[in-house]
C-alpha positions in Angstrom: -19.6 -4.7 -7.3 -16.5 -3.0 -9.3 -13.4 -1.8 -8.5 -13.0 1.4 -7.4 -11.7 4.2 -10.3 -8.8 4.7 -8.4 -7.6 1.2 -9.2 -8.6 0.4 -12.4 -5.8 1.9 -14.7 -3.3 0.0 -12.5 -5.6 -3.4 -12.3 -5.4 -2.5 -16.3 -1.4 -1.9 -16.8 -1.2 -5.5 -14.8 -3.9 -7.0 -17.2 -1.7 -6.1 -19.9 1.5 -7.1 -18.6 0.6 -10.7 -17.3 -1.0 -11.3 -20.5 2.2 -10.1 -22.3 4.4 -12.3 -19.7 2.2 -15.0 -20.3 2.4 -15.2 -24.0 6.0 -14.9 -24.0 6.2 -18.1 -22.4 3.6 -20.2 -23.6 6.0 -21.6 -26.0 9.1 -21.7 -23.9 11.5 -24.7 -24.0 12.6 -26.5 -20.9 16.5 -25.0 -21.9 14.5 -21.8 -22.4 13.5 -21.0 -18.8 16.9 -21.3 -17.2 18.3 -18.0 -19.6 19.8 -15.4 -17.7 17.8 -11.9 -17.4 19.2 -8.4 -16.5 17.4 -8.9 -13.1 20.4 -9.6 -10.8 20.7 -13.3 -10.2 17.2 -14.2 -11.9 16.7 -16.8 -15.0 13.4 -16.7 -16.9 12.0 -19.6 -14.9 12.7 -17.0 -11.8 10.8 -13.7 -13.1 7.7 -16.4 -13.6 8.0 -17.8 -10.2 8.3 -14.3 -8.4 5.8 -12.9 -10.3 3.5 -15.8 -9.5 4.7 -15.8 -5.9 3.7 -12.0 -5.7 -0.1 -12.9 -6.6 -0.5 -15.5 -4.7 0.1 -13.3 -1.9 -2.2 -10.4 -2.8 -4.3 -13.4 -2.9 -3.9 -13.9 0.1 -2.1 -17.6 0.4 0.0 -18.5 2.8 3.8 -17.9 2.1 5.6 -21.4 1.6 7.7 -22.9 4.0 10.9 -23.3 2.5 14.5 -23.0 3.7 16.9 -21.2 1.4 20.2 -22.4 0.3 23.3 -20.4 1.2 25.1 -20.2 -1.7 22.6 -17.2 -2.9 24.7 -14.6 -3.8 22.8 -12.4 -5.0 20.6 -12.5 -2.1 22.2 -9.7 0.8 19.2 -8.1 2.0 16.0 -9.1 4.4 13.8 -7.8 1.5 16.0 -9.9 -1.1 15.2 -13.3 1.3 12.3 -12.3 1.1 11.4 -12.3 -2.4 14.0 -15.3 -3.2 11.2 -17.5 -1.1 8.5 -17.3 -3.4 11.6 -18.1 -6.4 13.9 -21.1 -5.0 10.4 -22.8 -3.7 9.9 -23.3 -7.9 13.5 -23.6 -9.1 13.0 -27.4 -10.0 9.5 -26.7 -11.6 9.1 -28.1 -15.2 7.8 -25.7 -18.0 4.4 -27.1 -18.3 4.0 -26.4 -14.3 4.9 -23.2 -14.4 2.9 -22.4 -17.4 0.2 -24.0 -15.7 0.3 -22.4 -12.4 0.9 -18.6 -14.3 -1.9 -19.3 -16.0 -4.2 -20.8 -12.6 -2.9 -18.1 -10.5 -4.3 -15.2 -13.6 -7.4 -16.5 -13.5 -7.6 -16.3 -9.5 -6.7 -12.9 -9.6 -8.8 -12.0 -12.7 -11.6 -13.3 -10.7 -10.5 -11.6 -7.7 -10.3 -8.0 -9.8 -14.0 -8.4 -10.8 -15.0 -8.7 -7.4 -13.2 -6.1 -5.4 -15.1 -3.6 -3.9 -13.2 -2.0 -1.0 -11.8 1.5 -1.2 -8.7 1.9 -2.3 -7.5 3.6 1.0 -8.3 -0.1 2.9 -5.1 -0.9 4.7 -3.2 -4.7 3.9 -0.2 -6.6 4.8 2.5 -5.8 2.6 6.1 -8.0 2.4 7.5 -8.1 5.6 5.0 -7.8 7.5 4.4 -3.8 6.5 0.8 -2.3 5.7 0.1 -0.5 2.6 -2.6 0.6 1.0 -4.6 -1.5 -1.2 -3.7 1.8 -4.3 -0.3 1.3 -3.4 -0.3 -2.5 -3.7 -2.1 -2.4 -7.1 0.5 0.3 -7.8 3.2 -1.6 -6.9 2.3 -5.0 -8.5 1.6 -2.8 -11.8 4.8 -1.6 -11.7 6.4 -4.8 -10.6 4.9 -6.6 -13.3 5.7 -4.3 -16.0 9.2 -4.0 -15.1 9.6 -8.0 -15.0 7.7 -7.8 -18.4 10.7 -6.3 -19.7 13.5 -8.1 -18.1 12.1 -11.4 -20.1 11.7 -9.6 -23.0 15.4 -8.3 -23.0 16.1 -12.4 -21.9 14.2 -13.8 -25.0 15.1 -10.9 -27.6 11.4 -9.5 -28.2 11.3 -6.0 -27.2 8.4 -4.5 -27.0 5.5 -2.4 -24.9 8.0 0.4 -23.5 4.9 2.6 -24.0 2.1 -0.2 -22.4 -0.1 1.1 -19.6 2.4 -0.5 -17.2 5.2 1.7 -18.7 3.3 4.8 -17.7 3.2 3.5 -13.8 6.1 3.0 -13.7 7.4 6.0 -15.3 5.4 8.0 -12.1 6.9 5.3 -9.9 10.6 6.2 -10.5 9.9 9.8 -11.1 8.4 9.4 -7.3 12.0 8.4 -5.8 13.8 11.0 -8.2 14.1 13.8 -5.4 15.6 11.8 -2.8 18.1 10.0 -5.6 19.0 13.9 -6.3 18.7 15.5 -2.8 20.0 12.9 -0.2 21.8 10.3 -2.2 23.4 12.4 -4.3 23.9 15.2 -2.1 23.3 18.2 -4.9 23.8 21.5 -4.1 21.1 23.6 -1.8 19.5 26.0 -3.9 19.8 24.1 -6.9 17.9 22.6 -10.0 19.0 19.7 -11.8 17.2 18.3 -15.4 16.1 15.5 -16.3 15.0 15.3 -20.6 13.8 11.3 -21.1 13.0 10.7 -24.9 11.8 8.2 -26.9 8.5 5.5 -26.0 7.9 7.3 -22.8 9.0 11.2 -23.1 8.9 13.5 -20.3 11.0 17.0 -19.0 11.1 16.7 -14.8 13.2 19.3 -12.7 14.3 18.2 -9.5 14.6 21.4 -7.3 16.3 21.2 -4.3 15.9 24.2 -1.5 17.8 25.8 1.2 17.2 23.1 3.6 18.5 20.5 1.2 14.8 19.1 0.4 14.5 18.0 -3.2 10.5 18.7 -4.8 9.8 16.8 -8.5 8.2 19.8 -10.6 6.8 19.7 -14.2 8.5 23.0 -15.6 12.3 23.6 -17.2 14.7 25.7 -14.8 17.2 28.0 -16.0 20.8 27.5 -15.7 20.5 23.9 -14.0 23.5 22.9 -11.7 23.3 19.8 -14.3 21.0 18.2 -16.8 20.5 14.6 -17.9 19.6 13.5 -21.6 19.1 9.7 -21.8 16.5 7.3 -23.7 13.1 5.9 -22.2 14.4 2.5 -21.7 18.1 3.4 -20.4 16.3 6.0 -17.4 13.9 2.2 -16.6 17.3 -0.2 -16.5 19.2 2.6 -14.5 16.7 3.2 -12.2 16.1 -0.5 -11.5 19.4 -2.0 -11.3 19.5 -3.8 -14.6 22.5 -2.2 -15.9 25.8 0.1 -14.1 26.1 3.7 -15.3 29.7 2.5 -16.4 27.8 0.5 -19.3 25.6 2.6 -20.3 27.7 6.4 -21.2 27.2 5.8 -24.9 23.3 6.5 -24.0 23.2 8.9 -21.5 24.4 12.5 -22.3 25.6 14.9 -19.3 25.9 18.6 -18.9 27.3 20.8 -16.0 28.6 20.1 -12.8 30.4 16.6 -13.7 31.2 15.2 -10.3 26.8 15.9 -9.8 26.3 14.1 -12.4 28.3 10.8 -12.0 26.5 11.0 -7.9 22.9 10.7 -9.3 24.3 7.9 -11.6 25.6 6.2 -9.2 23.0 6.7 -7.0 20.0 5.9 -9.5 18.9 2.8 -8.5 15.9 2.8 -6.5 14.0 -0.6 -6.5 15.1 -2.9 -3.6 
């Protein structure tokens, strides 16, 4: 048995990042875990626990039975309870048991990797209850991972792996929700094309066209005369796009042309994960 081809480059990007996550806290003091990361609400100690949470799922364990407290205020949404289970359940974890369950839950799903067989098309239950795919889980926890990846690495001060196999899904995850960011949340123009020029680890030149009926489409080649474009670095577009930092902090890295009152609407509209 193998996995299918479909799956491998994301089981691969989250090879990468868990091992990444997982040697960045290896070390860890017990002061170390409770640091602050850009992810809204989240210490160090936090990131490890969702992440591990997430696995056990796809793992198939049983979700824990917890009651959360109600002085969460980061937590506003159904989705956001949800994900805060798997976290508050470990709040009061030492470092040596969260090292050791990161490290018990990788080897679970390592072996779990080496022994999937099913198509990738095979339906699951997603959070709340929702069926996805079994590409779109391994997708998602690719992408999930990755991004987490970086929010401890911003926490601890080692930057690195903006160009790992997980930066890559995720760059085709975000470029995925771009149109509706453009079309619907932003409300840009019918009939228009707006640019979007991302430099640095991860480059890439995207055009988001939107048509008569107001429908946005992601294409791969530059438009002429854009309604507005967007210049801004690899790892700026990622904190943007996942709610790790407000336009308003970030001008000194993102350069604008055209319509300005377009511009500031995608901006303030750019954050798509939940």
């Amino acid at each position: 048995m193998s996995l299918h081809p479909t799956l491998q480059p994301y089981a691969d990007a989250w090879t990468h990042s868990i091992e990444a996550i997982s040697e960045l806290v290896q070390q860890l003091g017990e002061g170390e875990w409770n640091r602050r990361t850009p992810c809204p609400g989240w210490s160090v100690r936090d990131i490890v626990s969702h992440v591990i949470g997430m696995d056990c799922e796809i793992l198939g364990d049983p979700r824990p039975i917890h009651s959360l407290p109600r002085d969460l205020f980061h937590v506003t949404t159904e989705h956001q309870r949800y994900m805060e289970m798997q976290v508050d359940v470990r709040r009061h974890h030492t470092a040596p048991e969260m090292t050791a369950e990161l490290e018990y839950t990788v080897i679970r799903r390592n072996r779990q990797l080496r022994g999937e067989s099913r198509d990738p098309g095979t339906t699951l239950r997603g959070p709340l209850g929702t069926e996805i795919t079994m590409e779109r889980a391994y997708r998602n926890r690719a992408f999930d991972v990755w991004v987490h990846e970086q929010d401890l690495r911003a926490a601890l001060g080692h930057p690195g792996n903006l160009d790992s196999p997980g930066a890559y899904v995720a760059r085709d995850v975000l470029l995925e929700a771009l149109p509706k960011v453009v079309a619907k949340d932003a409300a840009a123009p019918r009939s228009s094309a707006i640019v979007f020029d991302v430099h640095g680890p991860v480059e890439f030149l995207r055009t988001i066209r939107v048509d008569i009926q107001g429908r946005g489409t992601l294409e791969t080649a530059p438009a002429l005369g854009p309604a507005a474009t967007l210049t801004l670095d690899w790892e700026t577009y990622v904190r943007l796009a996942c709610g790790r930092v407000a336009p308003e902090a970030v001008t000194d890295r993102v350069k604008t042309e055209g319509d300005p009152d377009l511009t500031t609407a995608i901006l303030q509209n750019f954050t798509v994960t939940p």
